[in-house]
N, C-alpha and C positions, 0 to 999 in steps of 0.2 A: 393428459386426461386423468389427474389424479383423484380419488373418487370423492374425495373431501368437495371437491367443487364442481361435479357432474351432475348434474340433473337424471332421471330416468328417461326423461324425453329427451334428452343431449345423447344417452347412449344408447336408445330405442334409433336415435338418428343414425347416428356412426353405424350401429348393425345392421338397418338396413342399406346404409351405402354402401359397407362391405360386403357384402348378399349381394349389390350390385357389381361386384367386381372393382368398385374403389382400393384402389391398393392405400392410397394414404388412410383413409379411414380404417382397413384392416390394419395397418400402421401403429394406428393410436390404440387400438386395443391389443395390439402387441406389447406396444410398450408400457400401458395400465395397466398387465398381468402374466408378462413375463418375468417377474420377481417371485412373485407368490406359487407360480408354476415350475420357477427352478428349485424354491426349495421348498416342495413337494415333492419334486422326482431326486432330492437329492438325498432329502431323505431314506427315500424308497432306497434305491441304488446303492448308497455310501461311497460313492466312489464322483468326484466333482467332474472330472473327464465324460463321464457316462453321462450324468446327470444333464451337460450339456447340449451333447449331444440330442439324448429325449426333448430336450425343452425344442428344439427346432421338429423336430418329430412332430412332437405333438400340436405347433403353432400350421407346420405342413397339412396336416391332418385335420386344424381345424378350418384352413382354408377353403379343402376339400368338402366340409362338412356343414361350414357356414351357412347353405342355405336350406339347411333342413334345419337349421335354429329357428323356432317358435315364437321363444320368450315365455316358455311355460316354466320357466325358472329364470333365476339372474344370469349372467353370460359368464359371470363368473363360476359361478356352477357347474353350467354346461361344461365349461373347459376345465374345469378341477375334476370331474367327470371322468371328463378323455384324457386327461392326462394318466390318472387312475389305470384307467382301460390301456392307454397306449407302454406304460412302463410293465403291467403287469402281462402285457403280448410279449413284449421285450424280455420279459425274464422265462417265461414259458417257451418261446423259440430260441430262447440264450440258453434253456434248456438246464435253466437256473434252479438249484435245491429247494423246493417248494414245500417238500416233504417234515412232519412236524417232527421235533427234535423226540430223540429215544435215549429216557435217562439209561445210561450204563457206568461203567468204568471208563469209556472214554465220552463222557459227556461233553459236549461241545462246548458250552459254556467255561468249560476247565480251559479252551484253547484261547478266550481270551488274554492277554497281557496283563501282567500285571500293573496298578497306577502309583503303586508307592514308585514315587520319583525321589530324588535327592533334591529336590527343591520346589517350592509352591509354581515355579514359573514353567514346571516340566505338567504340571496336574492335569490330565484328560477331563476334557469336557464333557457334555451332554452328544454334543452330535458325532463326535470322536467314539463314543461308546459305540451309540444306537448304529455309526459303519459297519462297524467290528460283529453286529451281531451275526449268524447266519442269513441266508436271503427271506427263506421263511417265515422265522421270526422277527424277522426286522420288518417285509413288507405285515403282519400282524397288528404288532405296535406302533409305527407308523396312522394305519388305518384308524385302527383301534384307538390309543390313546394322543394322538397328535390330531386324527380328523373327526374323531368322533363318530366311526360308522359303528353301525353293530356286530353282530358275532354272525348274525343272520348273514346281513349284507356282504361281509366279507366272503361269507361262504360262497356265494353267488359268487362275488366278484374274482375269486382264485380257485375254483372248484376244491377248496377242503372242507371238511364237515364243520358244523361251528364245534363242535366239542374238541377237536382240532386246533381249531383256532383259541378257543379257547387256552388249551394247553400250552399252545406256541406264546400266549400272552402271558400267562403266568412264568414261564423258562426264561421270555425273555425280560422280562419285568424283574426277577432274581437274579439273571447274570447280568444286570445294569445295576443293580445294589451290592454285588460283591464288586463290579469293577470300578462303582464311583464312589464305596465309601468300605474299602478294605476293612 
């Protein structure tokens, strides 16, 4: 069901036979957006173990949830959504650091690793960094500059102030330019 060749009324079809309890039809829209849903939550997490983990989570969960889908948005939404909602439950009962960074002397940031390597083929990537950030600011930037929520919406979505969030995007947005370009 890849979306280059699906109709809206092809996956108006599949949703509502998955709503019927069609397992293969929940199938195909498994397999259409269990890509983009792992790396979103892998994002979020930085950790590919976890990451996986949530992505069955979140496919359980939409199961569950399937038949209060409307179609008042695309089903891709819907589930970028819940996956949203289902990593950041997981980090809140993981009892995960949510709390916004406090510049001091032991600024967090500082704990990252250094990326001068001894050779171009040792050099940290983009998603190698954004792991490495704290959990806070990483779900932030994530949100923020990878999905494009607002400052508003995030705040709802992880109970911190935006002005919070804000700050957490700014820290972490400077400790991804000391770590990718010393």
């Amino acid at each position: 069901m890849p979306a280059t060749s699906v109709t809206s009324a092809t996956i108006d079809d599949v949703v509502r036979r998955a709503q019927n309890g069609d397992v293969a039809a929940f199938e195909a829209i498994y397999r259409a957006n269990t890509t983009a849903i792992y790396a979103l939550c892998r994002r979020m997490v930085g950790d590919e173990r976890e990451a996986r983990d949530l992505v069955q989570d979140v496919f359980v969960r939409a199961w569950q949830r399937l038949p209060t889908f409307r179609g008042q948005s695309a089903l891709a939404t819907w589930l970028h959504r819940l996956a949203v909602n289902v990593v950041l439950e997981h980090m809140r009962s993981a009892k995960r650091d949510l709390a916004r960074f406090i510049d001091s002397d032991d600024d967090p940031t500082n704990e990252l690793p250094a990326t001068r390597a001894a050779s171009p083929d040792t050099q940290m990537d983009i998603d190698r960094a954004v792991a490495q950030l704290p959990a806070g600011a990483r779900t932030v930037f994530v949100l923020h500059d990878i999905h494009g929520y607002s400052h508003d919406e995030i705040s709802q979505m992880t109970g911190i102030a935006p002005g919070t969030a804000r700050a957490q995007l700014f820290r972490a947005r400077r400790a991804l330019m000391r770590v990718l370009d010393p």
